[in-house]
C-alpha positions, -999 to 999 in steps of 0.1 A, spaced: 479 -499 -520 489 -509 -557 515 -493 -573 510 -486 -607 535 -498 -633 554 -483 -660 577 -491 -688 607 -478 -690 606 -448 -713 631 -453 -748 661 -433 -731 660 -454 -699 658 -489 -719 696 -472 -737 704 -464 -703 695 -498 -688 708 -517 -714 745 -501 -706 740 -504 -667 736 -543 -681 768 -542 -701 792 -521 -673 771 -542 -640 789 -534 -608 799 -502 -619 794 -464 -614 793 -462 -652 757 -442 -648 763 -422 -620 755 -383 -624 771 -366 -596 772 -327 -585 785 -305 -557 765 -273 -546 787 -253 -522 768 -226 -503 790 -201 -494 775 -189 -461 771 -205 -428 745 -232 -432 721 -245 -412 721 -283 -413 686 -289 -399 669 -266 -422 689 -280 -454 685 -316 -444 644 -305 -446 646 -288 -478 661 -320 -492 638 -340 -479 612 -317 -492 625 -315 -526 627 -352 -531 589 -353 -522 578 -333 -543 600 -344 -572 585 -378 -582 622 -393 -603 639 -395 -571 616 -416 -558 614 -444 -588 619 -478 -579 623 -504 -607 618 -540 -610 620 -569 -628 584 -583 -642 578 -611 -667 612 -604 -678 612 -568 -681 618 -538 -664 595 -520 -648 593 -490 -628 567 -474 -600 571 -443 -579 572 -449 -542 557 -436 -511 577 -408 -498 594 -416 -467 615 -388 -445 652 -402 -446 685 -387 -431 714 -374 -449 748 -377 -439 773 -351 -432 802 -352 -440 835 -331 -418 853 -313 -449 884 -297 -440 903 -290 -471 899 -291 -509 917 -322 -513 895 -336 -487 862 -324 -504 876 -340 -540 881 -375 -523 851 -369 -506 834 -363 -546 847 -393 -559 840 -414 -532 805 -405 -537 809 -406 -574 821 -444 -573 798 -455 -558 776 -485 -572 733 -479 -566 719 -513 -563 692 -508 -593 665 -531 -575 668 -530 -538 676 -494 -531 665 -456 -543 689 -443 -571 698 -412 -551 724 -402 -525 726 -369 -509 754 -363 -485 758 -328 -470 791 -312 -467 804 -290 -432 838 -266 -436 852 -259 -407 841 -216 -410 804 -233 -409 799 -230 -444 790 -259 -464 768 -274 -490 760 -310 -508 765 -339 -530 743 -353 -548 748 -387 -566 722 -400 -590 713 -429 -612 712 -418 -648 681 -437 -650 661 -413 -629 677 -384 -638 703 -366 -674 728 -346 -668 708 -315 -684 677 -320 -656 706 -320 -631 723 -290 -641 684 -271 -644 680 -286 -609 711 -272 -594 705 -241 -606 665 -235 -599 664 -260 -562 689 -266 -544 701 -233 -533 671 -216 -537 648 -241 -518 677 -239 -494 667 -202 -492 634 -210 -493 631 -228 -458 658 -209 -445 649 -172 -450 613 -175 -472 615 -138 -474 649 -134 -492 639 -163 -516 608 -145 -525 625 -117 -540 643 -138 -567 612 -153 -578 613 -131 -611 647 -137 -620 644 -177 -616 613 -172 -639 631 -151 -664 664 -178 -661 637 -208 -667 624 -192 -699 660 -184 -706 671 -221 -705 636 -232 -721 644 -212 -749 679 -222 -758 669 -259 -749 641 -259 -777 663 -244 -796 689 -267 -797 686 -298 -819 676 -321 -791 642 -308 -791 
């Protein structure tokens, strides 16, 4: 099947034209750490990644160069594995961070995403995610953390305690919507 091709929207063409200037670099990288405080189940969070990146069609954008521009598609969505990583102290998990922070995504030949998922030795634990600021702003990553990753967490691990907050993420959506139109960005 064809993938349909886009151009690059005017943000991402700033954003590219700086991952052009700083190449090799980390320069774009948007990085955050969700620490769930009780004891996790690895299985189920791995799946609720895996399900949240399906459904959520900027992690899967994969860009390329045609007739001397950049172009970008959305690709199949394939089940992948996330690593886990031992933590066993907070120095460990902040070397940990910016080891994952540092890192340099490969802009052509690779997704613009890395989730790694963090293990404390009580069995708590949590992730990291590290994104391309192409596929992703700081503000969308902030929304993300607090309306997802926990909750869909929640969701596939105990649907029936999720279900209850359903309300109160709706209020906090139209919360955020509000100050965000608001705000002289919109």
């Amino acid at each position: 099947m064809q993938n349909i091709m886009y151009d690059l929207t005017t943000p991402q063409k700033l954003i590219w034209y700086t991952e052009e200037v700083f190449k090799g670099t980390s320069i774009e990288n948007i990085t955050g750490t969700v620490i769930i405080p009780n004891k996790v189940d690895f299985s189920s969070l791995e799946q609720a990644i895996n399900f949240y990146v399906q459904k959520n069609d900027s992690f899967r954008l994969k860009f390329l160069k045609q007739d001397n521009q950049i172009k970008q598609y959305v690709e199949t969505f394939n089940e992948f594995h996330v690593d886990l990583a031992q933590i066993s102290s907070n120095d460990d998990l902040k070397r940990v961070e910016e080891e994952i922070a540092s890192t340099v995504f490969d802009v052509f030949n690779s997704f613009l995403f890395k989730f790694t998922m963090l293990k404390f030795p009580d069995g708590h634990g949590g992730f990291i995610i590290n994104m391309h600021h192409l596929i992703s702003d700081a503000w969308s990553a902030g929304i993300r953390c607090i309306w997802n990753y926990q909750d869909l967490y929640l969701f596939i691990e105990k649907w029936e305690y999720w279900w209850h907050y359903l309300p109160f993420l709706h209020r906090l959506y139209k919360f955020w919507t509000r100050i965000y139109v608001k705000s002289k960005i919109w």
